[in-house]
C-alpha positions as protocol buffer text, in pm:
chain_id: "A"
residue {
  index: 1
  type: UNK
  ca { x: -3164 y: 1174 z: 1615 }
}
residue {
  index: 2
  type: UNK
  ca { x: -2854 y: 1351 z: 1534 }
}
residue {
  index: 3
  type: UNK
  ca { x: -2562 y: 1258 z: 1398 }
}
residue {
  index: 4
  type: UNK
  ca { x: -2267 y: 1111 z: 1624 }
}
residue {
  index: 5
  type: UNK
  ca { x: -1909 y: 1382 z: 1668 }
}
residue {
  index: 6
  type: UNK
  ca { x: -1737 y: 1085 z: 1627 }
}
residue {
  index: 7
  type: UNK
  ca { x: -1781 y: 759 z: 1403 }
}
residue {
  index: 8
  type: UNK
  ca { x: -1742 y: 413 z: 1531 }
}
residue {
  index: 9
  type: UNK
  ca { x: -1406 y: 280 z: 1476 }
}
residue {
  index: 10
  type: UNK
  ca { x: -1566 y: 56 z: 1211 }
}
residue {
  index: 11
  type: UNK
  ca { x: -1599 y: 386 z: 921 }
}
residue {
  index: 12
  type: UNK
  ca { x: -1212 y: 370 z: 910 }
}
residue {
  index: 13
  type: UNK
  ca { x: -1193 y: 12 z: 732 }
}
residue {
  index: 14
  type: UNK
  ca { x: -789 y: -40 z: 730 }
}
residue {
  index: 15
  type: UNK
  ca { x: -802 y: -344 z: 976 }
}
residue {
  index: 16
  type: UNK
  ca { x: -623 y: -590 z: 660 }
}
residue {
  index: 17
  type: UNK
  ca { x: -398 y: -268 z: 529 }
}
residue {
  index: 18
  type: UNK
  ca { x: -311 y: -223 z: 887 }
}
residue {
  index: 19
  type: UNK
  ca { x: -231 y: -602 z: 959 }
}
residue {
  index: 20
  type: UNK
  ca { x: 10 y: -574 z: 631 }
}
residue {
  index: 21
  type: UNK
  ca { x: 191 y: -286 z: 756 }
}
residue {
  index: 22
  type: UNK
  ca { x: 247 y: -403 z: 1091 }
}
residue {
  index: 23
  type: UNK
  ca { x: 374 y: -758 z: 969 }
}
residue {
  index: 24
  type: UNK
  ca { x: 565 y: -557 z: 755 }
}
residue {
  index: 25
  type: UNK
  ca { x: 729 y: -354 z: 1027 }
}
residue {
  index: 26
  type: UNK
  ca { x: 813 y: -633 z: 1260 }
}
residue {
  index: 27
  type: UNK
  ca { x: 947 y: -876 z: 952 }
}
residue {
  index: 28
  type: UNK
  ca { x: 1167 y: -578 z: 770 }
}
residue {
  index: 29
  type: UNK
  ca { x: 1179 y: -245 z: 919 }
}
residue {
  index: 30
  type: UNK
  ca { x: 1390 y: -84 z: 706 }
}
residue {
  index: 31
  type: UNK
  ca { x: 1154 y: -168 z: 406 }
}
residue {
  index: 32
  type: UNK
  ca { x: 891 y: -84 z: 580 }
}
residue {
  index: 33
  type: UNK
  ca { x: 1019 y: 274 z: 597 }
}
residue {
  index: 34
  type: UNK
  ca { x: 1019 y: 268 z: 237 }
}
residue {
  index: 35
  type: UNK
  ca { x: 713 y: 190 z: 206 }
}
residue {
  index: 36
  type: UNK
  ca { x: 558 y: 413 z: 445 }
}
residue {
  index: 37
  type: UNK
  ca { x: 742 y: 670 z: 310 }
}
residue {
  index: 38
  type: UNK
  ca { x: 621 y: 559 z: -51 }
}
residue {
  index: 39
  type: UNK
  ca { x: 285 y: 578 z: 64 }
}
residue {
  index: 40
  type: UNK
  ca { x: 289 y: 939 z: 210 }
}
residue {
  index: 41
  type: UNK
  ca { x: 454 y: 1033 z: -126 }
}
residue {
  index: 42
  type: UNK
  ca { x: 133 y: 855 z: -291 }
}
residue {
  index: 43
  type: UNK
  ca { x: -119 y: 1039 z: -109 }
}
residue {
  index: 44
  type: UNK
  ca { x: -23 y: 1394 z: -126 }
}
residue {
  index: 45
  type: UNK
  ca { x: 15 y: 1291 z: -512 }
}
residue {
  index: 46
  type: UNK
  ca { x: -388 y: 1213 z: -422 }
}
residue {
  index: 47
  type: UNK
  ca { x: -407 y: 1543 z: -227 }
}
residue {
  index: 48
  type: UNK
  ca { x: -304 y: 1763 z: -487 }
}
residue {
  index: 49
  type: UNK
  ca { x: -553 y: 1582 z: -723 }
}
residue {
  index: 50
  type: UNK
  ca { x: -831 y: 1655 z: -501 }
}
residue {
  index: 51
  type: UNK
  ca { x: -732 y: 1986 z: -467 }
}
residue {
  index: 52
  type: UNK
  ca { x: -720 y: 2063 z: -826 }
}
residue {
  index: 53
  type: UNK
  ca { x: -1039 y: 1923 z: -851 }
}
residue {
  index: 54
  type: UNK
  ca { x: -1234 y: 2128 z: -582 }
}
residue {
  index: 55
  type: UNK
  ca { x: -1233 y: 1841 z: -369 }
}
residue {
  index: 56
  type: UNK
  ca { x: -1084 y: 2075 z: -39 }
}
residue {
  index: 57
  type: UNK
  ca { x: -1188 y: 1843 z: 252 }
}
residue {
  index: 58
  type: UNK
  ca { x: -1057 y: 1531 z: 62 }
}
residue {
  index: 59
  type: UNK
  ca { x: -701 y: 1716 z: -23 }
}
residue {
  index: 60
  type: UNK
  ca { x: -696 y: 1844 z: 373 }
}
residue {
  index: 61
  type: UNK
  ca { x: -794 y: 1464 z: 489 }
}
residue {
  index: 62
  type: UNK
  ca { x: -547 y: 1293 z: 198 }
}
residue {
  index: 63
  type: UNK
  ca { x: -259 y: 1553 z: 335 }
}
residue {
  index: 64
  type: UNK
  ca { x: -318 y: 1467 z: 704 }
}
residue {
  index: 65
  type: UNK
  ca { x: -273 y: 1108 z: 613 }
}
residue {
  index: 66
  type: UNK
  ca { x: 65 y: 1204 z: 405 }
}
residue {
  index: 67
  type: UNK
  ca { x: 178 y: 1351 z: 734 }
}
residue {
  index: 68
  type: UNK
  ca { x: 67 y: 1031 z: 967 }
}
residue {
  index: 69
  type: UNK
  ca { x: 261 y: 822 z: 722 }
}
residue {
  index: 70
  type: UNK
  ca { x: 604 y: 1066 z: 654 }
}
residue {
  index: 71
  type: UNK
  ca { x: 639 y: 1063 z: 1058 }
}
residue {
  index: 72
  type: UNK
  ca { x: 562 y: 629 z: 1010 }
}
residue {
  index: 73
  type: UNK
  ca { x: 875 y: 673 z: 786 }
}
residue {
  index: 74
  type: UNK
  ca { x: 1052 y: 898 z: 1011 }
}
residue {
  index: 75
  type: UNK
  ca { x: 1009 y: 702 z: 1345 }
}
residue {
  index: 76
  type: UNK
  ca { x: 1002 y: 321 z: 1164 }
}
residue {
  index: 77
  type: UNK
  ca { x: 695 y: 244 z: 1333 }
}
residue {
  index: 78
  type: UNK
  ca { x: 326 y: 173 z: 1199 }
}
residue {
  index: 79
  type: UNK
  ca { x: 43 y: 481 z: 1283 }
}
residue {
  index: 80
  type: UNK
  ca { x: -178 y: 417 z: 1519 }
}
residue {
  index: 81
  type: UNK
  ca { x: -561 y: 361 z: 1432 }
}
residue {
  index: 82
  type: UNK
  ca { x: -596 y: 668 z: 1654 }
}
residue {
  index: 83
  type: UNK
  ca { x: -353 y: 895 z: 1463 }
}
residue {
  index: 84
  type: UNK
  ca { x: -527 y: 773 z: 1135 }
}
residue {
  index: 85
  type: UNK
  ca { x: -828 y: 827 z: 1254 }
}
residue {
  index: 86
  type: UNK
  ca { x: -742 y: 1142 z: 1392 }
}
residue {
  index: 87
  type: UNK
  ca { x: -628 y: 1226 z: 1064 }
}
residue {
  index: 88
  type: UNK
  ca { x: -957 y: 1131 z: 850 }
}
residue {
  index: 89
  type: UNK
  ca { x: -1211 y: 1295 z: 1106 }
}
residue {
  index: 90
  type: UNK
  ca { x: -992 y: 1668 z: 1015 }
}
residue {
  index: 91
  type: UNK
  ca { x: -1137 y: 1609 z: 718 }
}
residue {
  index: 92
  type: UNK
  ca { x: -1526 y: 1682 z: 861 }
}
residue {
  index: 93
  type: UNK
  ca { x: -1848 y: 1619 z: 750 }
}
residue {
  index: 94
  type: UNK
  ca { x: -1623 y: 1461 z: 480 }
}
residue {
  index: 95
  type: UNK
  ca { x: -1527 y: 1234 z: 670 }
}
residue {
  index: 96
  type: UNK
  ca { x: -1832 y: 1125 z: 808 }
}
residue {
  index: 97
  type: UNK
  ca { x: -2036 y: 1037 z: 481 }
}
residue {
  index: 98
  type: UNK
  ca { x: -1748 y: 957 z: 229 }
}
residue {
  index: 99
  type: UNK
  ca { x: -1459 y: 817 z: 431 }
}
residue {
  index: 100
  type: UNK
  ca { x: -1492 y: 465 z: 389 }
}
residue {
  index: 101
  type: UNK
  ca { x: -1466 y: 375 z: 1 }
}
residue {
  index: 102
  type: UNK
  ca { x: -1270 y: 690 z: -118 }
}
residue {
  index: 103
  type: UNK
  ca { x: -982 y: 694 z: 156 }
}
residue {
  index: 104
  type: UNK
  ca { x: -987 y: 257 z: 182 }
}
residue {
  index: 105
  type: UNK
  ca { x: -917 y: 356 z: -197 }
}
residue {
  index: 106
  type: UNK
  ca { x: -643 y: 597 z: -170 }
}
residue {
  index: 107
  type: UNK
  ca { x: -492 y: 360 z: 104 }
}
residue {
  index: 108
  type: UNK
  ca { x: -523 y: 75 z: -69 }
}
residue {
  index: 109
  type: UNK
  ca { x: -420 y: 220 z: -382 }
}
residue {
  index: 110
  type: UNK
  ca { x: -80 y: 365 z: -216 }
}
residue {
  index: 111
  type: UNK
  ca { x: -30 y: 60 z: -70 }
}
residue {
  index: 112
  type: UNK
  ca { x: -25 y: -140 z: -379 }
}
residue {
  index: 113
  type: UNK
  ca { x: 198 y: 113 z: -553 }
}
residue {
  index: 114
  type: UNK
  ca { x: 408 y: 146 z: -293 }
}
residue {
  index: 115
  type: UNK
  ca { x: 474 y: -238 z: -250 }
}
residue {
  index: 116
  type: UNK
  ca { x: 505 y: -290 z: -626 }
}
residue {
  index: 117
  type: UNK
  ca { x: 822 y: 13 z: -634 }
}
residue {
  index: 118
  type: UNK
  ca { x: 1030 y: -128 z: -325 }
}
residue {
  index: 119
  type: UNK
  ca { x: 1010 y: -483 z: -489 }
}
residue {
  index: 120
  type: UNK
  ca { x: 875 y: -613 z: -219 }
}
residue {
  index: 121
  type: UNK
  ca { x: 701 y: -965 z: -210 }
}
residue {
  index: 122
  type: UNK
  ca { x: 326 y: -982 z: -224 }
}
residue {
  index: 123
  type: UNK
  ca { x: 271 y: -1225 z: 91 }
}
residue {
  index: 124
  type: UNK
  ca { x: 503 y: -1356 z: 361 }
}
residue {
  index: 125
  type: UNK
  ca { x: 741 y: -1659 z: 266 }
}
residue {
  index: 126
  type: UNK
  ca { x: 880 y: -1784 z: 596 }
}
């Protein structure tokens, strides 16, 4: 059988970054604009990488993210799952048969760094 146009939800594996995000947003919005902007700033930082490296459809994909996450800054509100998604599947075939480790990484990874620059705490106090 051929392949599916369009992966199950379950190939973009974000649910816990997500969950962080959102918590994030509702707790303290205006770090969470930091944050989201951090994280755009992170992966085109990734993008360019990619790029440099031959690595087209991960730079376009990485760069589409950037963009998801710089309008997240912009409007104070988490990205969809569909506007992520949206984002990863312009990356193609890509997409499709690399997305979930090396993206999960550069999310997770941007997410990390991103936390650790705004000083903000690691879990939830209250």
């Amino acid at each position: 059988m051929g392949m599916k146009t369009t992966p199950p939800a379950s190939i973009f594996p974000t649910v816990g970054f997500m969950g962080k995000l959102q918590h994030l947003e509702q707790q303290d919005p205006t770090l969470y604009t930091q944050v989201a902007s951090r994280i755009a700033t992170e992966l085109e930082a990734d993008a360019k990488t990619a790029q440099t490296g031959g690595q087209t459809a991960e730079a376009h994909t990485l760069n589409q993210l950037a963009t998801a996450f710089q309008n997240s800054a912009q409007t104070g509100h988490v990205p969809s799952s569909q506007e992520l998604q949206q984002a990863v599947l312009s990356g193609g075939h890509y997409a499709e048969s690399i997305l979930g480790n090396t993206i999960e990484g550069h999310l997770a990874n941007a997410f990390s760094k991103a936390m650790k620059s705004t000083s903000a705490p690691a879990s939830p106090t209250s």
